[in-house]
C-alpha positions in Angstrom: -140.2 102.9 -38.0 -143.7 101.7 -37.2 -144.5 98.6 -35.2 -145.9 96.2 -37.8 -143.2 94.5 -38.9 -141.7 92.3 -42.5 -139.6 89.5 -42.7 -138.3 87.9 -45.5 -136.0 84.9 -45.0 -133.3 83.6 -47.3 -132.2 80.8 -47.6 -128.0 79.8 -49.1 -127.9 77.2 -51.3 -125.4 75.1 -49.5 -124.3 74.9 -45.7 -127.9 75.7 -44.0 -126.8 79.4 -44.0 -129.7 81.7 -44.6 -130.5 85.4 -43.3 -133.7 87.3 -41.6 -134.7 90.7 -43.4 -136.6 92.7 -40.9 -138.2 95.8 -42.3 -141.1 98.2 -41.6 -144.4 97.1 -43.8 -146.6 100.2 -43.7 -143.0 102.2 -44.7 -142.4 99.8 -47.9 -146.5 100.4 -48.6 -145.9 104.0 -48.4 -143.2 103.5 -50.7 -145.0 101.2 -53.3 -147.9 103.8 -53.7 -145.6 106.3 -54.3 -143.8 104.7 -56.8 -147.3 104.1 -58.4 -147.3 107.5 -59.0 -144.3 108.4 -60.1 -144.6 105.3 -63.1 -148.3 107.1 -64.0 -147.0 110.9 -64.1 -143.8 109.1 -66.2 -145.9 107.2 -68.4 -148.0 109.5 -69.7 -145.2 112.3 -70.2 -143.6 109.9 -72.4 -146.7 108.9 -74.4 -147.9 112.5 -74.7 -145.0 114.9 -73.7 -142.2 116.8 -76.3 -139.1 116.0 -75.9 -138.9 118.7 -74.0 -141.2 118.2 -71.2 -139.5 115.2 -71.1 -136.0 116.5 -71.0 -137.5 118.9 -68.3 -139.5 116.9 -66.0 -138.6 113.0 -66.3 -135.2 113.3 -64.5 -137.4 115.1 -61.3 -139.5 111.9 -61.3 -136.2 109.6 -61.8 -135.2 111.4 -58.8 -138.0 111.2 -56.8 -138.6 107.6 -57.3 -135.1 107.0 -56.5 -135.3 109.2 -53.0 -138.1 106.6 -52.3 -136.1 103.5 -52.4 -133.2 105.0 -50.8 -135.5 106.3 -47.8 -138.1 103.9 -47.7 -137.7 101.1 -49.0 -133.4 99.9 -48.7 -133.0 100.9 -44.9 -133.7 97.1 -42.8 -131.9 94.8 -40.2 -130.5 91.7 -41.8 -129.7 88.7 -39.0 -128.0 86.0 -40.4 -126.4 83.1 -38.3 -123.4 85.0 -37.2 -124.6 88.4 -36.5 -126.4 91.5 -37.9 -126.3 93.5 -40.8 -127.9 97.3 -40.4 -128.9 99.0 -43.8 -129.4 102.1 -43.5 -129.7 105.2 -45.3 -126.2 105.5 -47.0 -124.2 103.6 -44.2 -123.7 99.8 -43.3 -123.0 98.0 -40.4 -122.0 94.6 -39.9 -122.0 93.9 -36.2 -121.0 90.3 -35.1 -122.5 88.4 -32.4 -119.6 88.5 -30.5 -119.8 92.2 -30.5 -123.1 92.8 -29.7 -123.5 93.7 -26.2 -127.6 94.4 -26.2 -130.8 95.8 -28.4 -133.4 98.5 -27.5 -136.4 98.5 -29.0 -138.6 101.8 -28.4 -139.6 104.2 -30.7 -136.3 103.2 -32.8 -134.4 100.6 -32.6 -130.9 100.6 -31.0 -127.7 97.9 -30.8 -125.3 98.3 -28.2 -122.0 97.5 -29.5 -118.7 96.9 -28.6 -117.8 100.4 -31.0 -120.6 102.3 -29.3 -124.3 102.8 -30.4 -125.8 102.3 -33.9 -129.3 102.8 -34.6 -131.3 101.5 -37.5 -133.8 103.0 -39.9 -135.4 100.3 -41.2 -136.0 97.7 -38.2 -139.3 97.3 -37.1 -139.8 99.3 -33.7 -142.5 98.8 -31.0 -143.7 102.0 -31.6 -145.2 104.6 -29.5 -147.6 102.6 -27.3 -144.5 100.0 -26.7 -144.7 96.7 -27.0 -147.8 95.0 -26.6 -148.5 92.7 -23.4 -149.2 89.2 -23.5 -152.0 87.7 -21.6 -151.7 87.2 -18.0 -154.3 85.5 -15.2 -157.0 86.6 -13.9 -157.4 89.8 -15.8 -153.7 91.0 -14.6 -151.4 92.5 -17.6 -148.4 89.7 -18.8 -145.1 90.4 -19.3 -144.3 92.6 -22.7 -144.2 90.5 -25.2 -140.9 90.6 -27.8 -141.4 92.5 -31.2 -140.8 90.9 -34.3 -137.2 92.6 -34.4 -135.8 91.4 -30.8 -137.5 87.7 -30.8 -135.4 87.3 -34.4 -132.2 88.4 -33.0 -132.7 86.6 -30.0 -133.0 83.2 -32.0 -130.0 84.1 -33.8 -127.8 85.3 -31.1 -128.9 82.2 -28.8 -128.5 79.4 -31.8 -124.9 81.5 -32.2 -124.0 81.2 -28.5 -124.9 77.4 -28.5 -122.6 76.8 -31.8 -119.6 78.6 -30.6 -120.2 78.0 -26.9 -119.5 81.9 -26.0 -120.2 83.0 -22.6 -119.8 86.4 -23.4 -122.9 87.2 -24.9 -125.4 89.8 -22.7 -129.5 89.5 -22.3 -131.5 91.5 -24.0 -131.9 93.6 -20.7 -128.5 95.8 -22.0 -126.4 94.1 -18.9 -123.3 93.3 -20.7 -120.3 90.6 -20.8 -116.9 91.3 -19.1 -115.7 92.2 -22.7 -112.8 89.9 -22.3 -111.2 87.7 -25.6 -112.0 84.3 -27.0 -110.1 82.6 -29.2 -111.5 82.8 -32.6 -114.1 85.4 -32.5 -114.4 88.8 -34.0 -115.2 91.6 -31.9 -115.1 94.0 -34.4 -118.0 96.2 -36.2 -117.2 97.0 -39.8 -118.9 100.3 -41.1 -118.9 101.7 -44.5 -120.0 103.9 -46.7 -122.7 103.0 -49.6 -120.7 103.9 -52.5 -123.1 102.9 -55.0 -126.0 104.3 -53.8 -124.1 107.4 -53.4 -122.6 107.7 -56.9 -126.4 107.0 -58.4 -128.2 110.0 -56.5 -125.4 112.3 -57.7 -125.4 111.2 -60.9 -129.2 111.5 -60.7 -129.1 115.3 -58.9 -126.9 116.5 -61.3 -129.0 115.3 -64.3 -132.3 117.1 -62.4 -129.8 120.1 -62.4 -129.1 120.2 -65.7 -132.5 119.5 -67.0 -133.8 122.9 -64.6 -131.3 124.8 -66.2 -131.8 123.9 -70.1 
C-alpha cells in the first residue's frame, strides 16, 4: 500500500487496553469515491428504474461496492498491547509479541514470525522511494526515519517487553532471539479463515448470477 499512512486508536473501557489501526489513506479515498458512485448509479435506478432494471443491475452494484470494502477498505494492521493483528483480504492473523521475530517495511510490509512470513495488505508501506531521511548536519542525509507502521509496533513491542520483562524479543533490523521458552508466553500465531466475509460475497455472486441469467 502507499506510504501515507491512517491510524485510528481505540481505546477499552476498562484496564487501559486499547489498539492501533494502521491503514493506507489514499487506498480508503479510493475506496470512498468509489462507493460514491456506486450509491449515485443505485439511487437513481431505484428512483427511475423497472423492477427489472433493478432486478438486473442493482445486485452488480451490491457487488461491486462490496469488492470495495473487502479490497480496499477491511485489509489493516491492528497493534494492540500484546501483539498484532493482520486483516487481510479473507485471512487473519494474530501474531503475539512473543512470536514476532522482526518487520520489513518496503514496498509491502512483512512480519517475521515464529510460523514463517506473513505479509499484510493493508499496512502502510514506505513506498517506492523508501522511507524518507531525517535531517542530518551540515547538509549530510540522517538516518531513515521509521514509517508510521514500524514506529507503532515498535512502541508496542518495547512497552510489551518492559511489562513482561522478555529478553527474547529481536530489533527491528530482522536479527532474531534464540527462540528459546518462557514461562507464560505464547509463541504461537493463530490464522483463520474470514468466514463471514466469505459467506457474504457468495451469497452476493450468486445473487449477480442469477439476476444475469433472468
Amino acid at each position: 500500500m502507499g506510504p501515507l499512512a491512517g491510524a485510528r486508536a481505540n481505546h477499552g473501557s476498562s484496564g487501559g487496553h486499547g489498539s492501533l489501526s494502521l491503514y493506507s489513506i489514499p487506498t480508503r479515498a479510493l475506496a470512498v469515491t468509489a462507493w460514491v458512485f456506486c450509491a449515485f448509479f443505485a439511487s437513481n435506478l431505484l428512483l427511475t428504474g423497472t423492477a427489472a432494471a433493478i432486478w438486473h443491475f442493482l445486485p452488480s452494484l451490491l457487488v461491486a461496492a462490496w469488492a470495495l470494502y473487502v479490497l480496499l477498505w477491511r485489509p489493516r494492521l491492528l497493534v494492540t498491547n500484546d501483539g498484532l493483528t493482520v486483516v487481510n483480504i479473507l485471512r487473519e492473523h494474530r501474531i503475539p509479541f512473543s512470536a514476532l521475530k522482526s518487520i520489513r517495511v518496503g514496498q509491502n510490509v512483512a512480519l517475521e514470525t515464529t510460523d514463517g512470513r506473513i505479509g499484510s495488505w493493508g499496512a502502510p508501506s514506505a513506498g517506492k522511494l523508501g522511507p524518507r531521511r531525517e535531517a542530518g548536519s551540515r547538509g549530510i542525509p540522517g538516518t531513515p526515519a521509521l514509517s508510521p507502521t514500524q514506529a507503532g509496533i515498535q512502541r508496542a513491542w518495547d512497552a510489551w517487553e518492559q511489562r513482561e520483562g522478555d529478553t527474547l524479543k529481536p530489533e527491528l533490523t530482522g536479527v532474531s532471539g534464540d527462540g528459546s521458552a518462557v514461562a507464560g508466553l505464547t509463541f504461537a500465531v493463530e490464522s483463520r479463515w474470514s468466514v463471514a466475509v466469505a459467506v457474504v460475497s457468495l451469497v452476493l455472486l450468486l445473487l449477480c448470477v442469477a439476476s444475469a441469467l433472468t
